[in-house]
C-alpha positions as CSV (number, residue, x, y, z in Angstrom):
1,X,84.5,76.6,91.8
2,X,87.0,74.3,90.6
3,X,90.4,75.4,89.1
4,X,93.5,73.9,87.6
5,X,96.5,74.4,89.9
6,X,98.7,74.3,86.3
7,X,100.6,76.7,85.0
8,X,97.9,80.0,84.4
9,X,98.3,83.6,82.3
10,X,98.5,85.9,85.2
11,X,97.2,88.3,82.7
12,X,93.7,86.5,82.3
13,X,93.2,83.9,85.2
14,X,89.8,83.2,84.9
15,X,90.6,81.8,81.9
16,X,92.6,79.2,84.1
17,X,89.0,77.5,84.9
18,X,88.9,76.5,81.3
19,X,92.4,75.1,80.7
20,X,92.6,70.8,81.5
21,X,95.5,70.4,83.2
22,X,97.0,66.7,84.8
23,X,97.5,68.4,88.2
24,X,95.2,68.3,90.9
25,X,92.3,70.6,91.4
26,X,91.9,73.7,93.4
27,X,88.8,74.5,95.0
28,X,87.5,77.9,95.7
29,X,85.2,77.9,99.3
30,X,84.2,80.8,101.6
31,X,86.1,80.2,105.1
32,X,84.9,78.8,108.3
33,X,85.4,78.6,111.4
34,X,86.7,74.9,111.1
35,X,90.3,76.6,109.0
36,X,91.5,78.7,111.4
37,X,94.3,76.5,112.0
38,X,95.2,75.5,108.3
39,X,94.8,79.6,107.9
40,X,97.3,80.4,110.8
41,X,99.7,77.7,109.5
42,X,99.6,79.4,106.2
43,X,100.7,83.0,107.0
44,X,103.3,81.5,109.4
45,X,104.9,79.7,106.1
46,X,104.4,83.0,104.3
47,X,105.1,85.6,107.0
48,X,107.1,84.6,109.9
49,X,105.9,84.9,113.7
50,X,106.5,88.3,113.1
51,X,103.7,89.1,111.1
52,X,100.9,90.3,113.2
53,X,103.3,93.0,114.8
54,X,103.1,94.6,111.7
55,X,101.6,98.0,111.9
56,X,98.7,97.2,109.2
57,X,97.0,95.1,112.2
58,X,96.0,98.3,113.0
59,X,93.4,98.5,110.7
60,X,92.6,94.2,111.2
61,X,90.3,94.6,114.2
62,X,86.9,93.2,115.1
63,X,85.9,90.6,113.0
64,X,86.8,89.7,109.5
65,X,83.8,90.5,106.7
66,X,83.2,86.4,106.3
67,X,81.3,86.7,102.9
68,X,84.5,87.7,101.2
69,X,86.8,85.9,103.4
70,X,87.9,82.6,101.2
71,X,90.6,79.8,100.9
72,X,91.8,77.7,98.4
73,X,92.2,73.5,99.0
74,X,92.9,70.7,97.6
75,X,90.1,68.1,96.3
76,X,90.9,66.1,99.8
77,X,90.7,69.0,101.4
78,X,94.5,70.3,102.0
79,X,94.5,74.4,102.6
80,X,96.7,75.7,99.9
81,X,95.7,79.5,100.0
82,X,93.7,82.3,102.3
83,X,92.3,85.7,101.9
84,X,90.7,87.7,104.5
85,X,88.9,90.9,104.7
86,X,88.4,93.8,107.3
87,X,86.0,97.1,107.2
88,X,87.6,100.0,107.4
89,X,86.6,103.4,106.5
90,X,88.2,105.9,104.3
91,X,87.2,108.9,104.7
92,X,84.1,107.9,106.2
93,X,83.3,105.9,103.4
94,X,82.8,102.5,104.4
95,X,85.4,100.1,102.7
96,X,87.3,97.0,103.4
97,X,91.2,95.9,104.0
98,X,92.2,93.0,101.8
99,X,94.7,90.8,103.5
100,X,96.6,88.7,104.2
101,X,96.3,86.9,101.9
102,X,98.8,83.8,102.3
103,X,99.7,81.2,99.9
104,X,101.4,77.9,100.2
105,X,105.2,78.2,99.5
106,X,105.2,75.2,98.0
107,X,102.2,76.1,95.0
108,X,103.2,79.9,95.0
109,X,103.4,80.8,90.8
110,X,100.8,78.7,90.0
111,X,97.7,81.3,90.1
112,X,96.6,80.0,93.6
113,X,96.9,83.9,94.9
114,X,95.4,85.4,91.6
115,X,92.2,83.3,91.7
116,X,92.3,83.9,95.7
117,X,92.1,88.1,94.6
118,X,89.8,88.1,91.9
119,X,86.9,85.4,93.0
120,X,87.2,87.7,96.7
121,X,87.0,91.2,94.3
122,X,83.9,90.2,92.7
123,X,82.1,89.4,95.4
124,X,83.3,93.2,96.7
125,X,82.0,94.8,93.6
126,X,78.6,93.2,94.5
127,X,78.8,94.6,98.2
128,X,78.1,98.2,99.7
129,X,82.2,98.9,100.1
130,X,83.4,102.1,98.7
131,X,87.3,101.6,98.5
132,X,89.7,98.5,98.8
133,X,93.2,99.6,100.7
134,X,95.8,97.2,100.3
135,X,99.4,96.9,102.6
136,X,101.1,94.6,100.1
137,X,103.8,93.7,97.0
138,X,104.2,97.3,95.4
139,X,103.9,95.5,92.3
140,X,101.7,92.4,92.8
141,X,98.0,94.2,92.6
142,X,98.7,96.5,90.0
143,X,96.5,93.7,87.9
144,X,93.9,93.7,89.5
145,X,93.5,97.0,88.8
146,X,94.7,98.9,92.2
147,X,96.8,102.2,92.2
148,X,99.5,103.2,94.4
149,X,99.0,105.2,96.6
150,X,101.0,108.0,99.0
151,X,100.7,109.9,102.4
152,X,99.4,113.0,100.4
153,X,96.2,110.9,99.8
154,X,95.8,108.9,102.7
155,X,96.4,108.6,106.4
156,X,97.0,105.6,108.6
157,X,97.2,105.3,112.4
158,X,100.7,103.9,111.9
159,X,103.6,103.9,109.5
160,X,104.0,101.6,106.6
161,X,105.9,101.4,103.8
162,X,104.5,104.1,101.1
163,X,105.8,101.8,98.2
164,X,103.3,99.1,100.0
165,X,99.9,101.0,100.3
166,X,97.3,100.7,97.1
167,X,94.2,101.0,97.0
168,X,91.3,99.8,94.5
169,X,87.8,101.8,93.7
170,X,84.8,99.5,94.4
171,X,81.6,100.0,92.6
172,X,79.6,102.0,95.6
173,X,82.6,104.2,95.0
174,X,81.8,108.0,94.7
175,X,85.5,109.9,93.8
176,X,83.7,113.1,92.8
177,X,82.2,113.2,96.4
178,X,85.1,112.5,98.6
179,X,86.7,115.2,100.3
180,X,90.0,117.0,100.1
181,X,92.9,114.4,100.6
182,X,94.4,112.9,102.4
183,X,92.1,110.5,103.6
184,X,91.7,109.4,106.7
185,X,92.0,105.2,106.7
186,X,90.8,104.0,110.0
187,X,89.5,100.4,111.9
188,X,85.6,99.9,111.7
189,X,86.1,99.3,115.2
190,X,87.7,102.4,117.3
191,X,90.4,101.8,119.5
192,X,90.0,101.1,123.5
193,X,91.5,103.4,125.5
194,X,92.8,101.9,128.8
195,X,91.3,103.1,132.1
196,X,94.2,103.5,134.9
């Protein structure tokens, strides 16, 4: 799908598609293999070298869920923007992890992380996910319709902010059938324990 990079309401994004604009394009792809570069060189502009120390990397392991894993580029091709997924489970419920998701300094404001978000939700809605946790801007997902959450409903395997964690109902999403909180939020794939 092909965007306007412009100036976009924030409020309604998708409407951004519809809106002619004299600034390049943006093009909407699912990831590959062949980005992992232009990927890496994004979250270093946007996190530092320090960002995979972070205690939410304990939820990123095995392998990211590709079909909602997408990027945002240029016409020619330039990576402006990332998203990745990761199932988790909360409360045994099988769910996914958005993030990072990583924008270009340079085009941040212009609805490259919004259209990023909402292209990547949609396809969640159509998948078998029960919950989307999120680590991120307290106030940057409240439009996308997350709530915040706190350490009375959820646990982690590691501290992070409370003020960071929300987390997003997906449509497989049963909240009358989930069990006394707080909810366990764990990896897909269980820790290795090291042999001595």
């Amino acid at each position: 799908m092909v965007l306007p990079i412009g100036e976009s309401n924030k409020d309604n994004a998708m409407d951004a598609a519809a809106q002619s604009d004299p600034n390049p394009s943006v093009v909407i792809r699912q990831q590959t293999p062949n980005d992992a570069a232009e990927i890496e060189r994004l979250m270093s502009l946007g996190f530092g070298a320090s960002h995979a120390g972070r205690n939410i990397w304990r939820l990123r392991e095995g392998k990211v869920i590709e079909e909602l894993c997408l990027v945002a580029e240029t016409e020619a091709g330039h990576l402006l923007g990332s998203i990745r997924y990761w199932p988790i489970t909360i409360a045994e419920k099988p769910s996914i992890l958005l993030g990072p998701l990583a924008v270009d300094p340079a085009v941040r404001g212009r609805g490259i992380g919004v259209q990023l978000v909402r292209q990547s939700l949609e396809r969640a809605m159509a998948g078998p996910w029960h919950w989307c946790f999120i680590s991120g801007e307290p106030n940057y997902y409240l439009k996308f319709g997350f709530s915040p959450v706190t350490y009375d409903d959820v646990s982690l395997p590691a501290h992070i902010e409370e003020e960071r964690l929300h987390m997003l109902a997906l449509s497989s999403a049963t909240p009358d059938e989930m069990p006394p909180k707080p909810w366990p939020v764990l990896s897909m794939i269980p820790a290795t324990k090291e042999v001595n």
